[in-house]
C-alpha positions as CSV (number, residue, x, y, z in Angstrom):
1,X,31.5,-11.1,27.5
2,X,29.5,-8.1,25.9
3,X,31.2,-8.8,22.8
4,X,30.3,-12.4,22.4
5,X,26.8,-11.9,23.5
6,X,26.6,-10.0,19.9
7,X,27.8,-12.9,18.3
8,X,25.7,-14.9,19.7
9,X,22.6,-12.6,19.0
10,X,23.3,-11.8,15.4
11,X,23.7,-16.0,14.9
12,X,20.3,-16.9,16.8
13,X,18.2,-18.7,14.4
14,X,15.2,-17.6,16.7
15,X,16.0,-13.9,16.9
16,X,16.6,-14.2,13.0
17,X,13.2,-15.6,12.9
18,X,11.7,-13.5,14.8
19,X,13.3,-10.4,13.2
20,X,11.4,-11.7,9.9
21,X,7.9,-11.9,12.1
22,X,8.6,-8.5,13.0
23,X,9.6,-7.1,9.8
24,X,6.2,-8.4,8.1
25,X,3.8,-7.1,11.0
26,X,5.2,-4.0,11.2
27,X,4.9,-3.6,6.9
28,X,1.6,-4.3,7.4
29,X,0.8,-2.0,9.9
30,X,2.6,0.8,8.0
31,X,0.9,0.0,4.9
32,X,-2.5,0.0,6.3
33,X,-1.6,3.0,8.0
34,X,-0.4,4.8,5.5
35,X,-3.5,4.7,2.8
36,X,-5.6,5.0,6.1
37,X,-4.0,8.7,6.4
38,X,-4.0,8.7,3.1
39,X,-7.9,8.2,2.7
40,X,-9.2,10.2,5.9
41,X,-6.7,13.3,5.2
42,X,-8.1,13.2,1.0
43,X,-11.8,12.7,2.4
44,X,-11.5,16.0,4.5
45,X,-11.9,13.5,8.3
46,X,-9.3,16.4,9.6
47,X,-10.9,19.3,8.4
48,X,-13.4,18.1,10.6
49,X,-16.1,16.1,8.3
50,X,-17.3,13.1,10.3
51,X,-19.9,11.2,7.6
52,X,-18.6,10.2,4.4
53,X,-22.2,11.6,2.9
54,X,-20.4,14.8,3.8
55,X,-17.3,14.1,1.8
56,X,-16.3,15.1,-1.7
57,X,-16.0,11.5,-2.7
58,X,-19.3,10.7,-1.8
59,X,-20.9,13.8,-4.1
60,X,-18.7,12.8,-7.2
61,X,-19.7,9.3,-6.5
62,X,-22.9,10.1,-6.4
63,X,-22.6,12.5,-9.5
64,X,-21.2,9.7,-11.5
65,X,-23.5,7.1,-10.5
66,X,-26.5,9.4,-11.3
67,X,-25.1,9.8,-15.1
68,X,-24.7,5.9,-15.3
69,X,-28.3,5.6,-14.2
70,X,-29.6,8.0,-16.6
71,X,-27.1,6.3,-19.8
72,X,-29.0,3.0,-18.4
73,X,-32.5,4.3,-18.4
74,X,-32.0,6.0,-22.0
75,X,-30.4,3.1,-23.3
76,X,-27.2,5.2,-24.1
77,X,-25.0,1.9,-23.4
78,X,-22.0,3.5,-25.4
79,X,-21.0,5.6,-22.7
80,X,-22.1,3.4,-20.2
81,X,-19.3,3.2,-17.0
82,X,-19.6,-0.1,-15.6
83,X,-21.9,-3.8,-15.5
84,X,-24.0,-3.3,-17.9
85,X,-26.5,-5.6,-16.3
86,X,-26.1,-3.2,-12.8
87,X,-29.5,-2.7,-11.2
88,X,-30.9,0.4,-10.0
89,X,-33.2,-0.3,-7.7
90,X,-33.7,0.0,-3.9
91,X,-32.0,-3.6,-2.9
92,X,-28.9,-2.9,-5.1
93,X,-28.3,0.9,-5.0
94,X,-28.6,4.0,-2.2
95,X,-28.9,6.5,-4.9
96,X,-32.3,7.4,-5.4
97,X,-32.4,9.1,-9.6
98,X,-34.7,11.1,-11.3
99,X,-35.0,12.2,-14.8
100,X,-37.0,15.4,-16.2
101,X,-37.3,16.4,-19.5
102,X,-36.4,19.7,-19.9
103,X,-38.5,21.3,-22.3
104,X,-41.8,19.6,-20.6
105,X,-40.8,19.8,-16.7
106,X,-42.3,15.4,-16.9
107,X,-40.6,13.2,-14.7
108,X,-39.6,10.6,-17.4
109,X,-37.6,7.8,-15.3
110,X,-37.1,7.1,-11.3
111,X,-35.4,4.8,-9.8
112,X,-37.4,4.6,-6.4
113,X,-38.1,7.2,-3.4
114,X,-36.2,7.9,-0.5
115,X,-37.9,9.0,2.8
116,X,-34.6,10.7,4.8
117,X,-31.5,11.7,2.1
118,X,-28.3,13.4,2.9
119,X,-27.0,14.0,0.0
120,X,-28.6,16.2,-2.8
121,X,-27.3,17.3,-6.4
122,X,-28.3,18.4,-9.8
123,X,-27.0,17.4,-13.2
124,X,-28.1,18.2,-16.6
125,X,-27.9,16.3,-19.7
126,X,-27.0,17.5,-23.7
127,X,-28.1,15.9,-26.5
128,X,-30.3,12.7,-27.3
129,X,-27.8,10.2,-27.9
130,X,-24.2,8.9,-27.2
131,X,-22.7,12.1,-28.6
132,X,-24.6,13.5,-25.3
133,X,-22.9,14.8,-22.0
134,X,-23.2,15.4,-18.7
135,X,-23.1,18.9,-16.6
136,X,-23.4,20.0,-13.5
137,X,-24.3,23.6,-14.8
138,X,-27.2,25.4,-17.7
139,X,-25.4,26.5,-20.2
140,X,-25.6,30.1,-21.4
141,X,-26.7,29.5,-25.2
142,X,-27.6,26.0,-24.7
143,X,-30.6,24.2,-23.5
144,X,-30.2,20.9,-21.5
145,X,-32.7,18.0,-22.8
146,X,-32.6,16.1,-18.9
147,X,-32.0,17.6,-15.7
148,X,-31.0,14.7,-13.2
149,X,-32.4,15.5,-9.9
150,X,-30.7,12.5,-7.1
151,X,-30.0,12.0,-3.2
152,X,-28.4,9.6,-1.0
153,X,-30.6,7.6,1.3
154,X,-29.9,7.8,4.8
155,X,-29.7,4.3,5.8
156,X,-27.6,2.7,3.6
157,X,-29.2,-0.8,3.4
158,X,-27.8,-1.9,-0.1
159,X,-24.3,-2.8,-0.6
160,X,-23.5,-0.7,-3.3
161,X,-20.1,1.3,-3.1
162,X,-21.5,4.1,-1.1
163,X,-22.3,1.2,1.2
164,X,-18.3,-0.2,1.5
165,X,-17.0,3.3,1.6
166,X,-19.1,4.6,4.5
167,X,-18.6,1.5,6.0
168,X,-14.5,1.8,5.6
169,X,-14.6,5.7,6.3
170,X,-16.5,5.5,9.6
171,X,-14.4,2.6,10.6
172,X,-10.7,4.6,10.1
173,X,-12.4,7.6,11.3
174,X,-12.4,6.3,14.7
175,X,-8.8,5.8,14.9
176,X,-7.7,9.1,12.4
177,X,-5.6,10.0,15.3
178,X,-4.1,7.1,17.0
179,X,-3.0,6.4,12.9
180,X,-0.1,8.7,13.6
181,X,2.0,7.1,16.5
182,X,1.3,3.3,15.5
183,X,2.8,4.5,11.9
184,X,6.0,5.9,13.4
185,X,6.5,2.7,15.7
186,X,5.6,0.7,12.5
187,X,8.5,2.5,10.9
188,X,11.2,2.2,13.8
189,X,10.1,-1.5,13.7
190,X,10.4,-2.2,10.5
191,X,14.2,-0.1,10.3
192,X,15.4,-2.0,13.3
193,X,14.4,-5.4,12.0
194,X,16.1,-4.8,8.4
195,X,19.2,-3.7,10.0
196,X,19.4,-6.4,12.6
197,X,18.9,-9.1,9.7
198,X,21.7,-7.3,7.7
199,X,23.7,-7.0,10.7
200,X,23.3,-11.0,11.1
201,X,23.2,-12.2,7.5
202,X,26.0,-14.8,7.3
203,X,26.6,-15.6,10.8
204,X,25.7,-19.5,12.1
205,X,25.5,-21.1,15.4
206,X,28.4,-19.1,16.7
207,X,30.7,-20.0,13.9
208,X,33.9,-18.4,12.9
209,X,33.5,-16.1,9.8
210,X,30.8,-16.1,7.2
211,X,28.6,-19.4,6.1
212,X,26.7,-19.2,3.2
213,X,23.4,-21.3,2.7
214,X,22.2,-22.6,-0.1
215,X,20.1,-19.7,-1.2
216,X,23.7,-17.5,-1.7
217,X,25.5,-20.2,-3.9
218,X,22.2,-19.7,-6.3
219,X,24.3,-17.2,-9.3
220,X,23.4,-13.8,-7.9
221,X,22.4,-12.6,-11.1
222,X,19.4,-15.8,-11.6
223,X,18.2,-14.4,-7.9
224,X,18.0,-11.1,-9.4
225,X,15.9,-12.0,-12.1
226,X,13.8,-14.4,-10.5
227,X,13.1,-11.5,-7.4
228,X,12.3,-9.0,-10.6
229,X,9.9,-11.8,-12.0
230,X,8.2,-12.3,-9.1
231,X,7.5,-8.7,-8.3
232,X,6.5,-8.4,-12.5
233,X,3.8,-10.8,-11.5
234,X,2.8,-9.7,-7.8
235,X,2.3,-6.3,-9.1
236,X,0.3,-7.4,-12.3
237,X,-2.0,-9.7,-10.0
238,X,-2.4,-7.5,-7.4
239,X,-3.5,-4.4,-9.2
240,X,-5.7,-6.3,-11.5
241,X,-7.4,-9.0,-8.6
242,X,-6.5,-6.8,-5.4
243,X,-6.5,-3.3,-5.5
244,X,-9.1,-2.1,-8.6
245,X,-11.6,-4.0,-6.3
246,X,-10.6,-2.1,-3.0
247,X,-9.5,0.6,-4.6
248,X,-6.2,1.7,-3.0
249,X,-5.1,5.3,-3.8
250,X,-5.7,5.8,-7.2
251,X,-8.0,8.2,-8.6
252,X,-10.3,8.0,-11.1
253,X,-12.7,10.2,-13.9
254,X,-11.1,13.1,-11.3
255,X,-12.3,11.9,-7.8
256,X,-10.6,9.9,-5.3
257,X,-12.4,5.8,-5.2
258,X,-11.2,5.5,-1.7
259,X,-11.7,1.6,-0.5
260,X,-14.6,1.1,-2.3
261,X,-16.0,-2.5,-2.9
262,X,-14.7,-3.7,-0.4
263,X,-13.9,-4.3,3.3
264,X,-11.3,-3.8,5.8
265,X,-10.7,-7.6,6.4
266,X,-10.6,-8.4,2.3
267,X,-8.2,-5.2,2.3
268,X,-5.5,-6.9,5.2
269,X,-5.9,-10.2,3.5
270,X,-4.2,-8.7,0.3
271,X,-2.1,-6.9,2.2
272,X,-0.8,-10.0,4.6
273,X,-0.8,-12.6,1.5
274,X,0.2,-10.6,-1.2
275,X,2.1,-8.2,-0.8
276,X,4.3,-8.5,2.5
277,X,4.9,-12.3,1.1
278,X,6.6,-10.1,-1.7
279,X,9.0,-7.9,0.2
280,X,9.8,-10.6,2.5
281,X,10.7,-12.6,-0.6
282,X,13.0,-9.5,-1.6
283,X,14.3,-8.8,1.5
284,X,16.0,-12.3,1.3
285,X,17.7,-11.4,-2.1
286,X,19.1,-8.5,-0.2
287,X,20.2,-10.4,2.9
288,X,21.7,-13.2,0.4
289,X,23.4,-10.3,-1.1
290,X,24.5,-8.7,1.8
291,X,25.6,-12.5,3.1
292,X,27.8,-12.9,-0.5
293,X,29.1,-9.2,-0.1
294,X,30.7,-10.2,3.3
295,X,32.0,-14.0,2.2
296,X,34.1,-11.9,-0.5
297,X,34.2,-12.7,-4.3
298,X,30.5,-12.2,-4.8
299,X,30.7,-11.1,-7.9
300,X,32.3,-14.5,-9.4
301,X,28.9,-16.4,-8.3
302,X,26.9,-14.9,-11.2
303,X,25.8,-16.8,-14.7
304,X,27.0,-13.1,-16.4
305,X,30.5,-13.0,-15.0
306,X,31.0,-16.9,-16.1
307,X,30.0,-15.9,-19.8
308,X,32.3,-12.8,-19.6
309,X,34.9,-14.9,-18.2
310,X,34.7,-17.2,-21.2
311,X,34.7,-14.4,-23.6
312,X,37.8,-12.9,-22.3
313,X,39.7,-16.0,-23.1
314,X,38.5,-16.2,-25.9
315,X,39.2,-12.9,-27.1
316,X,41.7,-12.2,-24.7
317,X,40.8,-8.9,-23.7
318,X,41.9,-8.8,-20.4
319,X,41.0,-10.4,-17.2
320,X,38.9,-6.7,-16.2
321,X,35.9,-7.3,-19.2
322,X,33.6,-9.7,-17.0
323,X,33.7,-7.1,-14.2
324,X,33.1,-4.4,-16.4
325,X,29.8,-6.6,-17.7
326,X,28.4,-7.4,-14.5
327,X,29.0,-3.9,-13.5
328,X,27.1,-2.9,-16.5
329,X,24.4,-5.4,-15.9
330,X,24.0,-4.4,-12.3
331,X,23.6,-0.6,-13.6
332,X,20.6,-1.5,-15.8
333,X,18.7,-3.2,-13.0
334,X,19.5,-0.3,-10.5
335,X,18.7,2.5,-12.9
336,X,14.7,0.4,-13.6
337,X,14.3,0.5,-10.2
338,X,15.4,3.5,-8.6
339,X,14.0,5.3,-12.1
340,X,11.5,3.3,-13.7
341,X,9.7,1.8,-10.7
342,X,10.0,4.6,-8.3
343,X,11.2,2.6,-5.7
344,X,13.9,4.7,-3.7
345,X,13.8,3.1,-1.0
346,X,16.2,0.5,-2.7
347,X,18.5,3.5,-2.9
348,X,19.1,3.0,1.2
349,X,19.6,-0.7,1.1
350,X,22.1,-0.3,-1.5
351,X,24.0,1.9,0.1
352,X,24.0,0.1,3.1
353,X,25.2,-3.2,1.4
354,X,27.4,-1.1,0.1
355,X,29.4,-0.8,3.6
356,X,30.2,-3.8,2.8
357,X,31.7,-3.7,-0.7
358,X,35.5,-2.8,0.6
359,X,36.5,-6.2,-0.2
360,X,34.9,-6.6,-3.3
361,X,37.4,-2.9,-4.1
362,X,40.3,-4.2,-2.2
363,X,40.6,-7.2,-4.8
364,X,40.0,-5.4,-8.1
């Protein structure tokens, strides 16, 4: 009785389906919480900082937006980070800028004034031109021409970056703790749904054996590529139209950008329809694989052992040489992955499909 209640769970269509729903909310929530701790832990919220004004991102931010105002003001557009056209006043930036020239002490440019700041910094500028830099120090045998004197309003009432990141920051900071347990749950989740869909790939309704679908008699080695396609593309699109935009772990000019430009709702949305689509999408390569794996003879359904078949007769070389090149093939891939990409998690789910390879080494 215990027995065939396993059956009949691994077969369920709804459990299977349900597994999936699982699997996806459970990647999201560990994604989310895992460049949340991410985030807080490289923006000091457990070392005990509780503003983002108080952060090290916001003072490099605010160091590196001060230098793009004063390339702006000076017309220095060579160096110039950023739009271009970016304005610098009070409705479209929190940074209030001021320019001295050195040599005279005269306040040549200002943005606009600020009545409470909470942020404060200093920067000095060499030279006259676009072979001119920026420092945050005097040099000993070298006199500055500008000294950049800026400070971060209080209220942050445009929706500059400053803006989205104290926005973001204060927002996760509320939840820096409860981060920890809903990211090991996530995890236990997310294991116990991939195993159960393993556990179940291939079994129908009860029936005897293995039944493959239409998605497993698709050559293994076309899935493959198609599955590499598709993450070629998803990771193309979504670093160039998703994550520059929110800004997801990546540093840059030696500061940490944090989820700038954007907001926690824009940041689940590319999450939820980009990239869990994405590993659901390989996940069911894997469970077709894992499916094939257990029907026996999975190797034979693939477009490279057909053209090494009809090599070997034609060269007669032995009945072993389309093995040998699907072996070879299925090296390649494994080696971009695990090496190229990074992606050792595949490592795992290899080795658990390969539990069920005895089979496929019983017959050759």
């Amino acid at each position: 009785m215990k027995e065939r209640n396993k059956k009949r769970l691994r077969s369920s269509y709804l459990c299977k389906v349900i597994a999936f729903i699982l699997f996806a909310l459970a990647a999201t929530a560990d994604i989310v919480g895992m460049n949340a701790i991410s985030y807080l832990s490289t923006a000091g919220a457990y070392d005990g900082i509780s503003k983002y004004s108080d952060t090290a991102d916001a003072r490099a931010r605010a160091a590196v937006t001060a230098n793009n105002y004063v390339l702006y003001a000076l017309d220095i557009n060579t160096n110039f980070i950023g739009d271009q056209y970016k304005s610098f006043d009070r409705e479209n930036s929190n940074l209030s800028v001021e320019i001295y020239e050195v040599a005279s002490n005269q306040l040549i440019h200002k943005n606009f004034d600020v009545e409470e700041s909470t942020l404060h910094g200093t920067a000095y500028f060499y030279g006259n031109n676009s072979d001119g830099y920026f420092q945050d120090y005097i040099e000993k045998n070298n006199e500055p021409t500008y000294r950049i004197e800026y400070s971060l309003a209080k209220d942050l009432n445009a929706r500059d970056d400053f803006y989205y990141c104290d926005t973001v920051y204060n927002l996760q900071y509320r939840f820096r703790y409860i981060i920890f347990p809903i990211e090991f749950f996530s995890i236990i989740i997310l294991i116990g749904s991939v195993i159960f869909l393993f556990y179940g790939a291939g079994h129908v309704d009860d029936k005897p054996g293995i039944t493959l679908s239409w998605i497993d008699k698709i050559p293994l080695d076309i899935f493959a590529f198609i599955v590499l396609m598709v993450w070629t593309y998803a990771s193309f699109y979504t670093y160039n139209n998703g994550f520059p935009d929110i800004a997801i772990n990546f540093y840059q000019q030696g500061y940490y950008y944090g989820f700038a430009k954007a907001s926690i709702i824009k940041y689940i949305m590319v999450i939820v329809g980009g990239v869990i689509p994405f590993l659901q999408f390989t996940l069911l390569f894997f469970l077709s694989l894992a499916t094939r794996i257990k029907y026996g003879n999975w190797y034979k359904n693939t477009l490279i052992y057909y053209i090494g078949t009809i090599i070997s007769d034609l060269l007669q070389i032995g009945g072993y040489f389309p093995v040998f090149l699907l072996g070879s093939f299925v090296f390649w891939v494994v080696f971009y992955f695990l090496v190229q990409l990074q992606l050792y998690v595949l490592l795992g789910i290899f080795l658990f499909i390969a539990s069920y390879a005895r089979p496929f080494l019983a017959c050759v």
